[in-house]
mmCIF file of the C-alpha atoms, coordinates in Angstrom:
data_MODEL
# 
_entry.id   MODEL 
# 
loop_
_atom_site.group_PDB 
_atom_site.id 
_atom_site.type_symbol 
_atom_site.label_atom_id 
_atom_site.label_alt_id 
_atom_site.label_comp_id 
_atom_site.label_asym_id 
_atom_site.label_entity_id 
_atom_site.label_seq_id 
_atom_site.pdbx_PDB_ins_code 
_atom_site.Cartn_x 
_atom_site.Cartn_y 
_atom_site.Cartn_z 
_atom_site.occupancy 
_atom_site.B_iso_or_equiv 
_atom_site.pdbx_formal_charge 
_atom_site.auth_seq_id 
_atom_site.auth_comp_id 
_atom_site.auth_asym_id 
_atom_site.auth_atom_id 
_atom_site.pdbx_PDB_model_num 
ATOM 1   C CA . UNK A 1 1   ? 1.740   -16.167 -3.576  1.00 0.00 ? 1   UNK A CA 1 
ATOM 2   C CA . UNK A 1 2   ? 4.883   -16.000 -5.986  1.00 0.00 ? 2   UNK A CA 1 
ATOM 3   C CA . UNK A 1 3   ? 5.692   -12.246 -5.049  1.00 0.00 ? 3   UNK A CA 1 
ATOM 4   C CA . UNK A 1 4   ? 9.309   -11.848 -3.556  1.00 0.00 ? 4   UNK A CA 1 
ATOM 5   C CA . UNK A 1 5   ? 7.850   -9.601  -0.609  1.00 0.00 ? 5   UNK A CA 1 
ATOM 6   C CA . UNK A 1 6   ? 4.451   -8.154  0.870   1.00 0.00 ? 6   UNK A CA 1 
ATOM 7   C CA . UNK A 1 7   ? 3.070   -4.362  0.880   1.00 0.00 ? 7   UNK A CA 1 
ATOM 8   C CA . UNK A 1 8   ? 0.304   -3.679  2.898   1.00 0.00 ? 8   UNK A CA 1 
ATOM 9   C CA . UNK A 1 9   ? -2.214  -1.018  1.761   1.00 0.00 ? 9   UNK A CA 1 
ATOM 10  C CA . UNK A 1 10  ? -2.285  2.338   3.844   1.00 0.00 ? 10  UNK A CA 1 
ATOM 11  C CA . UNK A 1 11  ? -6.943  1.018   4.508   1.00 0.00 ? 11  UNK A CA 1 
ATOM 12  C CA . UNK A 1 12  ? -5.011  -2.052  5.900   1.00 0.00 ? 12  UNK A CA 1 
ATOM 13  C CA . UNK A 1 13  ? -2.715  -0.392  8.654   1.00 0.00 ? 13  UNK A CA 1 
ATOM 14  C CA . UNK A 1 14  ? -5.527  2.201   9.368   1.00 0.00 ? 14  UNK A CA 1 
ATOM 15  C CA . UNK A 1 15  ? -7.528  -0.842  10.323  1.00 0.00 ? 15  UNK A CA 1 
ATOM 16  C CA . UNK A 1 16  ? -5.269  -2.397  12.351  1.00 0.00 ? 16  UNK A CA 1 
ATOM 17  C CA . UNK A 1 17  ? -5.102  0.751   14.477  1.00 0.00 ? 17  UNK A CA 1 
ATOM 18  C CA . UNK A 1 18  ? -8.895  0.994   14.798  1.00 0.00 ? 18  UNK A CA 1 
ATOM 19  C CA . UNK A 1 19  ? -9.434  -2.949  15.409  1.00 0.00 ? 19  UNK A CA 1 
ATOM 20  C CA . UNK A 1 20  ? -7.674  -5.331  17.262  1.00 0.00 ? 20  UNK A CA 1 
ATOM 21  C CA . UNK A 1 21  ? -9.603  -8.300  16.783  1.00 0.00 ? 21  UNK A CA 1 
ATOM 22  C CA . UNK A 1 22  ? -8.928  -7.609  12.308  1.00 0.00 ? 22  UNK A CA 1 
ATOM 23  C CA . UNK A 1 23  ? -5.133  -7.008  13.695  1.00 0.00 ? 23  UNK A CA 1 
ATOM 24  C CA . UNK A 1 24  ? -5.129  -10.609 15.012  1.00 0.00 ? 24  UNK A CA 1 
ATOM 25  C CA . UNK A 1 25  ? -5.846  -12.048 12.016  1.00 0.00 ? 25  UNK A CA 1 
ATOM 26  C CA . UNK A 1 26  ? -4.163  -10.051 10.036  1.00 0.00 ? 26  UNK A CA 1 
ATOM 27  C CA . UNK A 1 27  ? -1.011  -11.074 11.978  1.00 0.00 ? 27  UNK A CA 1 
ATOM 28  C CA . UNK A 1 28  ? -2.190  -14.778 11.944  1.00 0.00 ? 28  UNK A CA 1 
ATOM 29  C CA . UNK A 1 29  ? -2.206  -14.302 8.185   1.00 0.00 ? 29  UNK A CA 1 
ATOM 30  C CA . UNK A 1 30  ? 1.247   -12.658 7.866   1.00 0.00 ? 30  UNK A CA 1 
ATOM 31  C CA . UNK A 1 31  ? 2.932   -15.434 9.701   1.00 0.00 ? 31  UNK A CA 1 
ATOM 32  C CA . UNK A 1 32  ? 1.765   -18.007 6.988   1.00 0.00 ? 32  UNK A CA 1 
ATOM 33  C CA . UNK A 1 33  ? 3.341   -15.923 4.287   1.00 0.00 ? 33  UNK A CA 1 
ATOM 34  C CA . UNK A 1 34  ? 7.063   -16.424 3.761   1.00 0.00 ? 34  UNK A CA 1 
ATOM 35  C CA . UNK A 1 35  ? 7.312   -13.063 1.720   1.00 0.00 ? 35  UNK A CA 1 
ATOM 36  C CA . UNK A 1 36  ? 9.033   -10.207 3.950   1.00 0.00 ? 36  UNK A CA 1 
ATOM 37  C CA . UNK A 1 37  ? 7.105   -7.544  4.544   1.00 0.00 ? 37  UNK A CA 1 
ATOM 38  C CA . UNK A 1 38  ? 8.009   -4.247  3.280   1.00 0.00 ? 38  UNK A CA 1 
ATOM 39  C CA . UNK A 1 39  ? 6.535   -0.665  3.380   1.00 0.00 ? 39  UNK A CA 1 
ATOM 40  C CA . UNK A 1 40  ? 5.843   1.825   1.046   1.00 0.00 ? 40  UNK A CA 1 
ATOM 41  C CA . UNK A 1 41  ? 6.895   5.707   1.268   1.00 0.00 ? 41  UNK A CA 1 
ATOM 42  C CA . UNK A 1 42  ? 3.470   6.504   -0.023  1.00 0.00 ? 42  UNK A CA 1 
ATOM 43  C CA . UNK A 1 43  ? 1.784   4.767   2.438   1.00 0.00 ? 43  UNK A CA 1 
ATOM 44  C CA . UNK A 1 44  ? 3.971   5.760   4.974   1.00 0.00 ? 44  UNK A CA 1 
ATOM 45  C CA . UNK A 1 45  ? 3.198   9.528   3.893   1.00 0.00 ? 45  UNK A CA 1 
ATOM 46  C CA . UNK A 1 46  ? -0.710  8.425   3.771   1.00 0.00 ? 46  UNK A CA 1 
ATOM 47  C CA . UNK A 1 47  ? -0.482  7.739   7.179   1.00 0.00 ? 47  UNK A CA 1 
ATOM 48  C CA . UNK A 1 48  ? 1.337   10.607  8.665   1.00 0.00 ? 48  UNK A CA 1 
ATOM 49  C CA . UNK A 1 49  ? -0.963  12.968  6.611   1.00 0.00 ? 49  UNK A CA 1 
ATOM 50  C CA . UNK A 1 50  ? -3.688  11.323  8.029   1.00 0.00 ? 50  UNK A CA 1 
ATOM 51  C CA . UNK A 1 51  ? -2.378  11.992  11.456  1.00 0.00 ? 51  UNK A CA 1 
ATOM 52  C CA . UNK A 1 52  ? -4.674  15.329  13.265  1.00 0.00 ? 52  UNK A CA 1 
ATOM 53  C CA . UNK A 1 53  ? -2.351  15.174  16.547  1.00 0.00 ? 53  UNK A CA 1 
ATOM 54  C CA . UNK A 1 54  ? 1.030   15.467  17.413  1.00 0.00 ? 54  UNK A CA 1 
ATOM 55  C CA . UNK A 1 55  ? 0.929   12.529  19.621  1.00 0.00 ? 55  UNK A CA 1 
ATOM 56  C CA . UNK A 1 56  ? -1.052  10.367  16.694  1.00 0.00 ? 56  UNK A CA 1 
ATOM 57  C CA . UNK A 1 57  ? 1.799   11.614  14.211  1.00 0.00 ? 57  UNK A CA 1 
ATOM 58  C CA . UNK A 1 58  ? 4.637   9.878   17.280  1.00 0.00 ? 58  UNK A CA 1 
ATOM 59  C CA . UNK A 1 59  ? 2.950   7.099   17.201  1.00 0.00 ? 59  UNK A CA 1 
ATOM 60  C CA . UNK A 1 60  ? 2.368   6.169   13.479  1.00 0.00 ? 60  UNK A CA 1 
ATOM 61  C CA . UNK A 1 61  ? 6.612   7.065   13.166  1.00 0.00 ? 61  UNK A CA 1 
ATOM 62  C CA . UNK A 1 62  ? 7.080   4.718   15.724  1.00 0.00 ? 62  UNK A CA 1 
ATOM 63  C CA . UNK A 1 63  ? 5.636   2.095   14.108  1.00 0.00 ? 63  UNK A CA 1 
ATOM 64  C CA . UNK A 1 64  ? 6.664   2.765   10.742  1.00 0.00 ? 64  UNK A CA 1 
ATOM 65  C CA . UNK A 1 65  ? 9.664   4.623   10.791  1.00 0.00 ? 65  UNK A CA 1 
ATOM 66  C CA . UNK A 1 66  ? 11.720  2.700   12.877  1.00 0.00 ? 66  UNK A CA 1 
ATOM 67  C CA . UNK A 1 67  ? 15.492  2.000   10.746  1.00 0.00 ? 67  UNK A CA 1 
ATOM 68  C CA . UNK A 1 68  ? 14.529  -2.022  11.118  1.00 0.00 ? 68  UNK A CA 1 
ATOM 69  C CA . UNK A 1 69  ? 11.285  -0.977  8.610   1.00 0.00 ? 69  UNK A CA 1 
ATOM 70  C CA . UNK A 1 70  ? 12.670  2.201   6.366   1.00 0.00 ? 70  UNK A CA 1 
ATOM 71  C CA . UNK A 1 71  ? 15.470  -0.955  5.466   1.00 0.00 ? 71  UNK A CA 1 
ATOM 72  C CA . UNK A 1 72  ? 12.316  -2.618  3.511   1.00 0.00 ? 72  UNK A CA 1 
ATOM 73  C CA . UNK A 1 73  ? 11.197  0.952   1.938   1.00 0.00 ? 73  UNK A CA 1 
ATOM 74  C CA . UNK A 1 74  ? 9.215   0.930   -1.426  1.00 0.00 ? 74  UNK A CA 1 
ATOM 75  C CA . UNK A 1 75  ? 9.928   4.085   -3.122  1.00 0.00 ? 75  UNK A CA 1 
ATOM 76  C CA . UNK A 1 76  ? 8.326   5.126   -6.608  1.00 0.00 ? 76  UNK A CA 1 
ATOM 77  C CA . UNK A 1 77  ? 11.040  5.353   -9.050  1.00 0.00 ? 77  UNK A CA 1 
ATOM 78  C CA . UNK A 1 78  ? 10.695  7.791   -11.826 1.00 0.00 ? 78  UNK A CA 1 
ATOM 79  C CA . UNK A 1 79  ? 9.544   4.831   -13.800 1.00 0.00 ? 79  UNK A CA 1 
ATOM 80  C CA . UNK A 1 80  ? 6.936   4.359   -11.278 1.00 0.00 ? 80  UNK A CA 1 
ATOM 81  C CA . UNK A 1 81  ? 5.502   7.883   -11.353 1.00 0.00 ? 81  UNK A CA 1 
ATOM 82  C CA . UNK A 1 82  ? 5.629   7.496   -15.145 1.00 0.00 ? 82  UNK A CA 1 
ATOM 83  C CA . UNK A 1 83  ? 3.781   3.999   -15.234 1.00 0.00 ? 83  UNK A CA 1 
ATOM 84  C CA . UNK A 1 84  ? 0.855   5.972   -12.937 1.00 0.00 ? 84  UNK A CA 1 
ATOM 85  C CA . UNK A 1 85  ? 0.737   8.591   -15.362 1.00 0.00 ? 85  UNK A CA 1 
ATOM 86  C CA . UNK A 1 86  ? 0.190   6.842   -18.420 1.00 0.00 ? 86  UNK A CA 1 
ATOM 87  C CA . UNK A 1 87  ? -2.211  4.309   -16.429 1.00 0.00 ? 87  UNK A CA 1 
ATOM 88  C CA . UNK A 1 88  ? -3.863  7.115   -15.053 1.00 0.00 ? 88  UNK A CA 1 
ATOM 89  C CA . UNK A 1 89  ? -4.461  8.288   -18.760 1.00 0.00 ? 89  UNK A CA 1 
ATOM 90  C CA . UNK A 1 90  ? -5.429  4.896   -19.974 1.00 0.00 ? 90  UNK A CA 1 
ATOM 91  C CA . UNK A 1 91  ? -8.136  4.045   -17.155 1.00 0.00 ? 91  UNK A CA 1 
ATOM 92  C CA . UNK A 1 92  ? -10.035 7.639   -17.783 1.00 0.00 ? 92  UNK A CA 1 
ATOM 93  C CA . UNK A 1 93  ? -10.518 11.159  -16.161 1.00 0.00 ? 93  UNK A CA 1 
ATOM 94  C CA . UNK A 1 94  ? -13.419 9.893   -14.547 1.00 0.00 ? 94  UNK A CA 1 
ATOM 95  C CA . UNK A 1 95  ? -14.151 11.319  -11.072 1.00 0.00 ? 95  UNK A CA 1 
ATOM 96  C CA . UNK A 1 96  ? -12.445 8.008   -9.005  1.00 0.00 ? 96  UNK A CA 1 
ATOM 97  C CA . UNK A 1 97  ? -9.465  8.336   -11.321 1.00 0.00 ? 97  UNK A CA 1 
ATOM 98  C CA . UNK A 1 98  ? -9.289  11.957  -10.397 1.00 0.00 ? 98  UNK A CA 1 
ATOM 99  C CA . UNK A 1 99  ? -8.832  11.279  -6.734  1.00 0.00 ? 99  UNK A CA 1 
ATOM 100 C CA . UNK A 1 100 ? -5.839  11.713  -4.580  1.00 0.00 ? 100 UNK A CA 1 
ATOM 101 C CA . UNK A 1 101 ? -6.477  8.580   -3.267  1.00 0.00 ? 101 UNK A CA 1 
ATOM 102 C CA . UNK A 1 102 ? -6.495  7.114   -6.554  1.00 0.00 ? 102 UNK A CA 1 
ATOM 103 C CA . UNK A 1 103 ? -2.912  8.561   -7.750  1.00 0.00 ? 103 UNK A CA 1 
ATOM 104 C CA . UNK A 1 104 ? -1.395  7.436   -4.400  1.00 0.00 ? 104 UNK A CA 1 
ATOM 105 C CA . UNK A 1 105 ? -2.814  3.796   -5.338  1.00 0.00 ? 105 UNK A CA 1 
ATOM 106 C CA . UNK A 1 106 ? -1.207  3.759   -8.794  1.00 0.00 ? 106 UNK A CA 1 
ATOM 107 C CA . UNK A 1 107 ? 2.150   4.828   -7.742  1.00 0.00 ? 107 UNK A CA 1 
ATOM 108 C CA . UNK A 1 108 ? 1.576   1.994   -5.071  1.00 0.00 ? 108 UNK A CA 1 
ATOM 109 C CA . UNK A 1 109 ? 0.714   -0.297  -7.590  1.00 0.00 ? 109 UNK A CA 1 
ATOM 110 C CA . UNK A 1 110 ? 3.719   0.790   -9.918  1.00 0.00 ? 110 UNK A CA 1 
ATOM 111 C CA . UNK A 1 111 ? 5.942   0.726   -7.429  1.00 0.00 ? 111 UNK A CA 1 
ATOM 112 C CA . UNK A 1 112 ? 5.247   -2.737  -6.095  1.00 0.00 ? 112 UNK A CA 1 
ATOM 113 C CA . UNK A 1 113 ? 5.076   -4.158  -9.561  1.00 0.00 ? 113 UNK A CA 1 
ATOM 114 C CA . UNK A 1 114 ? 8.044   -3.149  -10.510 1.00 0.00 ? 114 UNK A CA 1 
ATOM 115 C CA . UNK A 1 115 ? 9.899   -4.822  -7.443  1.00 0.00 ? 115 UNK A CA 1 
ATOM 116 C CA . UNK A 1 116 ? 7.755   -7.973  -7.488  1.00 0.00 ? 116 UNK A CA 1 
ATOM 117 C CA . UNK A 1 117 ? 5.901   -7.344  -4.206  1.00 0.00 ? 117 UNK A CA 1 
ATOM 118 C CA . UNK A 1 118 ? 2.323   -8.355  -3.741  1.00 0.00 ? 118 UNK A CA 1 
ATOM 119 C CA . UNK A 1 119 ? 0.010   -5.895  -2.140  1.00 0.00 ? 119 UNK A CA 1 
ATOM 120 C CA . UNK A 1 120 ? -2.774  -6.385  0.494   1.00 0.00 ? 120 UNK A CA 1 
ATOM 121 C CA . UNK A 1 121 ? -5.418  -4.216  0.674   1.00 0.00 ? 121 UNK A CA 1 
ATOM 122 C CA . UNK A 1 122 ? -8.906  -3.716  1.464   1.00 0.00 ? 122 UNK A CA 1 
ATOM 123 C CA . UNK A 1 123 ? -9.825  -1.465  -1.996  1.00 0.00 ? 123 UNK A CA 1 
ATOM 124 C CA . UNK A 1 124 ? -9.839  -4.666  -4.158  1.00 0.00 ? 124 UNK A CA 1 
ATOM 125 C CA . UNK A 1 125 ? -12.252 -2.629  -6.835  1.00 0.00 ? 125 UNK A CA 1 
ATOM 126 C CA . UNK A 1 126 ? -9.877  0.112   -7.019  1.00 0.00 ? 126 UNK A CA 1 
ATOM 127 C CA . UNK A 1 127 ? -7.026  -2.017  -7.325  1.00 0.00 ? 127 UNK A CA 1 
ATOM 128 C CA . UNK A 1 128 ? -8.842  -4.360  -9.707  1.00 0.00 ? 128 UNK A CA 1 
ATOM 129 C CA . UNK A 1 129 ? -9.079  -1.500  -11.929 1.00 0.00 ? 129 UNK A CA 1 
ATOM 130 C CA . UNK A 1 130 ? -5.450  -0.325  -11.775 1.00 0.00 ? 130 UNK A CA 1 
ATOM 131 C CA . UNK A 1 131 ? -4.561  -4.454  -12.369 1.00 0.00 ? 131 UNK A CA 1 
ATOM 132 C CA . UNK A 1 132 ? -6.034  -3.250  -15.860 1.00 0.00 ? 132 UNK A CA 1 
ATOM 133 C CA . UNK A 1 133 ? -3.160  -1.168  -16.327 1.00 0.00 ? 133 UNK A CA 1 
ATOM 134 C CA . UNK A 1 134 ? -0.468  -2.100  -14.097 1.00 0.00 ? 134 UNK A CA 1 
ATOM 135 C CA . UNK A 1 135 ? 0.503   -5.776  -12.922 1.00 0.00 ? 135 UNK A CA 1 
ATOM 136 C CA . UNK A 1 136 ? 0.302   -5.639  -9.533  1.00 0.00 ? 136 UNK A CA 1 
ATOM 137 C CA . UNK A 1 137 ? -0.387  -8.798  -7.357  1.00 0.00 ? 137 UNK A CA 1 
ATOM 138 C CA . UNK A 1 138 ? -3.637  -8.358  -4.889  1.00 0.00 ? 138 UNK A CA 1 
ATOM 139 C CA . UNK A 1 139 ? -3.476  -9.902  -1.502  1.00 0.00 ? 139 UNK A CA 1 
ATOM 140 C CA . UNK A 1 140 ? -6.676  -9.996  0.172   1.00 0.00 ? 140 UNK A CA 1 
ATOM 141 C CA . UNK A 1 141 ? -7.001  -8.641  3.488   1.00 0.00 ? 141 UNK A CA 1 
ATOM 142 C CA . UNK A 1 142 ? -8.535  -10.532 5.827   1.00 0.00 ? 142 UNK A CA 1 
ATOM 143 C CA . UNK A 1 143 ? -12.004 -9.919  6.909   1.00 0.00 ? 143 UNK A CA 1 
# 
């Protein structure tokens, strides 16, 4: 991997919360790559969204709002949400580019690209698409 830092999808963390035996070797995997890892805002907002309890929304800040990960924030620049919108309007109106989940992923992508990080995630056709338009680096995650 020539990527100056690692991303990690929001499918990947919401995996590791459901699976302990994928978070193993996940981790196993993570402590073979040199690359720090970093987080991005949209993610982070992914997951809090995501949260239906107050006590589910405490514990996905603790783990990914503490100030030793907000340091290694990816934010979408202006740039960034500009790069979605035009690859948004090069890869089609079709009903997975009209998705939520599908914007989210392109200002992912964008974001990432733009700051040299590689991303893993478990939406490799998604992301294979975007790669179309943006040139983001896929990790896979493991199975």
């Amino acid at each position: 991997m020539n990527a100056r830092m690692l991303v990690l999808d929001t499918n990947v963390y919401i995996d590791l919360f459901d699976d302990r035996e994928l978070a193993e070797r996940v981790a196993g995997t993570l402590a073979g790559i040199r690359q720090p890892l970093h987080i991005s805002s949209v993610v982070v907002a992914e997951l809090l969204a995501g949260t239906a309890t107050a006590h589910a929304r405490r514990e996905v800040e603790r783990l990914v709002l503490p100030p030793a990960v907000t340091d290694r924030l990816v934010t979408p620049s202006h740039d960034d949400w500009m790069t979605a919108a035009s690859a948004l309007a090069d890869l089609g109106g079709d009903a997975i580019t009209s998705r939520r989940s599908f914007w989210n992923d392109l200002l992912i992508a964008a974001s990432c690209a733009r700051v040299g990080a590689a991303l893993m995630t478990r939406d490799a056709d998604d992301f294979r698409r975007i790669r179309r338009a943006i040139p983001v680096q896929l990790v896979a995650r493991p199975i």
